[in-house]
C-alpha positions in Angstrom: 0.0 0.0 0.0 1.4 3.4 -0.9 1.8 6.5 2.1 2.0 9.4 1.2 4.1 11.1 3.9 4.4 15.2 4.3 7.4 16.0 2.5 9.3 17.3 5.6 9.4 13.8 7.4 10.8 12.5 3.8 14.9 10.8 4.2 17.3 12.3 1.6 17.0 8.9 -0.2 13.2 9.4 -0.4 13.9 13.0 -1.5 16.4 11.9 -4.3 14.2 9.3 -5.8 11.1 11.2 -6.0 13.5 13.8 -8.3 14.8 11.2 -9.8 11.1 10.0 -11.0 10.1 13.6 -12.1 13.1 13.9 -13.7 12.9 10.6 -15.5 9.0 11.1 -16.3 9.7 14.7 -17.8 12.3 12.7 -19.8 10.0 10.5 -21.4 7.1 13.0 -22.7 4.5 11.7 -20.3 4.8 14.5 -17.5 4.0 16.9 -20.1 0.8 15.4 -21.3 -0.3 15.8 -17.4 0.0 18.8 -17.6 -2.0 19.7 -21.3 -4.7 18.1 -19.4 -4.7 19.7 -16.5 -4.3 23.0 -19.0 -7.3 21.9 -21.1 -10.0 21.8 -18.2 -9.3 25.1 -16.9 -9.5 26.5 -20.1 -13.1 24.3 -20.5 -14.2 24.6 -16.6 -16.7 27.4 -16.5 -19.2 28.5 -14.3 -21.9 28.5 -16.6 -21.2 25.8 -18.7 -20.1 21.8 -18.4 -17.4 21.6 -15.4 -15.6 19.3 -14.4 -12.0 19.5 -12.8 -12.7 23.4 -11.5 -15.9 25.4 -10.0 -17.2 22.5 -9.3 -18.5 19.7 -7.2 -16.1 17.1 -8.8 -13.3 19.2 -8.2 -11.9 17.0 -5.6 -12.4 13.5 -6.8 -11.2 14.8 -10.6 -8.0 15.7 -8.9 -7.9 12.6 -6.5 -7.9 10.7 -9.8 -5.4 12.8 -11.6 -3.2 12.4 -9.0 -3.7 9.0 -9.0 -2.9 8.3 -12.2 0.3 10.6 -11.9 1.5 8.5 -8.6 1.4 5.2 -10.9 3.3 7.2 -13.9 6.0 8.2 -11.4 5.7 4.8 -9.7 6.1 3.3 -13.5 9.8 5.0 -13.1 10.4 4.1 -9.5 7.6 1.5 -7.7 9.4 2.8 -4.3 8.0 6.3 -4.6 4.7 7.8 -3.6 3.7 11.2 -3.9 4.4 13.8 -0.7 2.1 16.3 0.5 3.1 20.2 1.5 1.7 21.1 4.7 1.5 25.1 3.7 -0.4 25.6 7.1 2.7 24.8 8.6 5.6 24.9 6.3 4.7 28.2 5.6 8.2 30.2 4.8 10.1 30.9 0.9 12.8 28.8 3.4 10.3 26.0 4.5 12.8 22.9 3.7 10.8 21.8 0.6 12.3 25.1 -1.2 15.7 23.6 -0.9 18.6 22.9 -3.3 18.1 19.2 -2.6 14.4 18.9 -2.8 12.5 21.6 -5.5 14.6 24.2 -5.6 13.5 28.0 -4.3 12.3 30.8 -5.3 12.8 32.9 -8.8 14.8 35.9 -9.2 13.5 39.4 -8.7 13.7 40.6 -12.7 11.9 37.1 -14.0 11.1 35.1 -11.5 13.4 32.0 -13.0 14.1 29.5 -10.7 18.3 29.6 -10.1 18.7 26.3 -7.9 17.6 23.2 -7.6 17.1 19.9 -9.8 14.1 21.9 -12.2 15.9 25.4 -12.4 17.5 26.7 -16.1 20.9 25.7 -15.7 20.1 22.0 -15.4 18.8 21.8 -18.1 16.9 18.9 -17.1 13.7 20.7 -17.3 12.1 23.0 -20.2 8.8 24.4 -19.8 7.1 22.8 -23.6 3.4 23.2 -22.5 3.1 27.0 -21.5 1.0 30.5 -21.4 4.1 32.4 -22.6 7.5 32.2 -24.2 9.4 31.7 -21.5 10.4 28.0 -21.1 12.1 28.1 -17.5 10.3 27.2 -14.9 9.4 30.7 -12.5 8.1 31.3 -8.8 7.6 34.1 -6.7 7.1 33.0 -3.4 5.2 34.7 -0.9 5.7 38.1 -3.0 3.4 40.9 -2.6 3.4 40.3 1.3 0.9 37.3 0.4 0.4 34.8 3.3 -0.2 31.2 3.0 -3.5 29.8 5.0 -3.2 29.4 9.0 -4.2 26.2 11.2 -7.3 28.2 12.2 -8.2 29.1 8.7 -7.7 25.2 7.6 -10.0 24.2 10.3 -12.8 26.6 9.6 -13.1 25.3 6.1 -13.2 21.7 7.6 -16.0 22.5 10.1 -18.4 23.3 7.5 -20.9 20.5 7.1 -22.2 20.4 3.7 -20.3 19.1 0.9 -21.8 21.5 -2.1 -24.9 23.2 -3.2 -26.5 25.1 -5.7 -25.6 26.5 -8.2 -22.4 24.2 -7.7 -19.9 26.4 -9.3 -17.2 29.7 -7.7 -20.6 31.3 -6.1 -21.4 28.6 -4.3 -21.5 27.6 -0.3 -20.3 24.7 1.7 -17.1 22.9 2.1 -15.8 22.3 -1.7 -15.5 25.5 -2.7 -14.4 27.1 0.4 -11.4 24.6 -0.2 -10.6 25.3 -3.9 -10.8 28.6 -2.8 -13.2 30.3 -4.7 -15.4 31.7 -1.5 -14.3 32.3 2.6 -10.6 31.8 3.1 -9.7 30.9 0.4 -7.4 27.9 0.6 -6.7 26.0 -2.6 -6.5 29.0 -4.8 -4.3 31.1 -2.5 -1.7 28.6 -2.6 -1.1 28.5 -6.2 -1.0 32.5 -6.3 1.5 32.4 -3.2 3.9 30.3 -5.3 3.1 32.1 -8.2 5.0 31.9 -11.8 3.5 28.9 -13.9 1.7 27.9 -10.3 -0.7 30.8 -11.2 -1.9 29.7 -14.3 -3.7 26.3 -15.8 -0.3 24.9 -16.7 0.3 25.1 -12.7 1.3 21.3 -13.3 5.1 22.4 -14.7 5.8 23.1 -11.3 6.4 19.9 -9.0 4.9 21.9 -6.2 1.4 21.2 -8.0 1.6 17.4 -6.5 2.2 18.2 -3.0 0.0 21.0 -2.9 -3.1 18.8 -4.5 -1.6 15.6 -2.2 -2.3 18.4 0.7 -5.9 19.4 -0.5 -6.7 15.5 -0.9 -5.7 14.9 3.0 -7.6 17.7 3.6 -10.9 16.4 1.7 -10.3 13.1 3.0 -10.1 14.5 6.6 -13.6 16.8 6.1 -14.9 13.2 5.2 -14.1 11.9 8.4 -15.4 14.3 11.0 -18.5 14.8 8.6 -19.9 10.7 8.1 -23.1 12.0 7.6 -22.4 14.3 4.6 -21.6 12.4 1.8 -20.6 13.6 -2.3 -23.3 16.5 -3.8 -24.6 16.1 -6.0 -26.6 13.4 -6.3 -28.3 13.3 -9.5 -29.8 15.3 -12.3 -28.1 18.2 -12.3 -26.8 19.9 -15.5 -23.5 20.8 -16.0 -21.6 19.4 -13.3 -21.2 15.6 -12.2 -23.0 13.9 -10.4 -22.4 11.4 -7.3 -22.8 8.2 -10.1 -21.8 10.1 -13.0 -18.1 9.4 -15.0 -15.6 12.1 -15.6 -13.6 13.4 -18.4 -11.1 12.4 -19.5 -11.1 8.9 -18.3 -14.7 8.1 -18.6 -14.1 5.1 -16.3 -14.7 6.4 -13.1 -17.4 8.6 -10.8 -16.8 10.5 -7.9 -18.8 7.4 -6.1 -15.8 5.2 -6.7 -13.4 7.7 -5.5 -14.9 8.6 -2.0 -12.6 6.1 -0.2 -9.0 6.9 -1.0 -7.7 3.8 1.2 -7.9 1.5 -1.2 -5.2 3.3 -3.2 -2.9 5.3 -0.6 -2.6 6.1 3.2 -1.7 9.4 4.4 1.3 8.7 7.3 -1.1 11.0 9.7 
């Protein structure tokens, strides 16, 4: 059974081989059709028309299986690695260990925001941005910049105390716990993260940063903790409503799988906490 462990209990040699994996993935074309994907359903994902990935109730269970299916990809390279997850209501600093030379690498510089260190910056030439919104084909951040601020403990757990999964009209205006998470209304949680980091974190290709795995690993724990204190309040919703998916109805791309057969992450992964 996989465990996904928060990437500051990882050992060096854990560290090293999940690089080694990304590394070895971008290598071989298949990291960058992750991330085309990921691109296309934001473009699609609107409020007011068929959504599936974003501003919507299947938010969470489209990314629990996109990450899935990225896990086995990296695990294709490596079976001993699993995918970490960034505790950002902790780990909240540019010089949280994660941003080190060893692990992803820090922020960009001040003129571009090109990452200078690490295993994915320029001069390693180990990883060119293909899929992108711009020219630029390094991979940028800008961390923390602006005097942004990551989301505290209290703020996680007010998001998780709300009771009701979604509701109407199940897209960025809506109530209840799932969009509160992605970000969209309250706290914001989700969102604010990817802005924080910023560069390619900010846009749909968000994926060409290896960030985008713990970050989504995080927001998975997260959903899967909300699912424990709240029993009682299962997937909305349910059935026959337009434009979004329902509890029994499949998702793009894969067309294989509902949010109903992705409610119990334990038969793929355990989180180590």
């Amino acid at each position: 059974m996989t465990v996904r462990k928060n990437q500051s209990a990882l050992t060096a040699d854990e560290k090293r081989r999940f690089v080694a994996a990304l590394l070895e993935l971008k290598r071989s074309g298949r990291y960058d059709e992750f991330v085309t994907t990921h691109n296309a359903f934001i473009v699609s994902d609107t409020d007011d028309g068929e959504r599936t990935g974003h501003r919507s109730p299947s938010f969470l269970p489209w990314h629990r299986r996109f990450l899935l299916e990225f896990e086995r990809a990296l695990q294709s390279m490596d079976p001993s690695v699993a995918l970490p997850y960034w505790d950002w209501s902790v780990d909240r600093s540019p010089r949280a260990s994660l941003w080190a030379p060893d692990f992803l690498g820090g922020t960009g510089r001040e003129r571009d925001g090109r990452v200078t260190d690490g295993p994915f910056s320029a001069s390693s030439g180990n990883w060119p941005i293909t899929v992108r919104v711009d020219g630029r084909t390094f991979l940028r951040r800008s961390l923390g910049s602006g005097g942004r601020q990551l989301p505290t403990p209290a703020e996680v757990e007010s998001v998780l105390s709300i009771p009701t999964y979604d509701m109407a009209p199940w897209n960025s205006a809506s109530d209840g716990f799932r969009n509160h998470l992605e970000g969209w209304r309250g706290v914001n949680l989700h969102n604010r993260v990817h802005v924080w980091v910023g560069g390619q974190m900010a846009t749909g290709v968000s994926p060409n940063d290896p960030v985008f795995w713990l970050h989504h690993a995080f927001i998975d724990k997260l959903w899967a903790e909300w699912q424990r204190r709240h029993a009682g309040s299962g997937y909305l919703p349910a059935a026959g409503t337009p434009n979004v998916i329902d509890l029994r109805e499949t998702m793009r791309p894969w067309h294989d799988t509902s949010p109903a057969d992705l409610l119990d992450h334990t038969a793929h992964y355990t989180f180590d906490a």
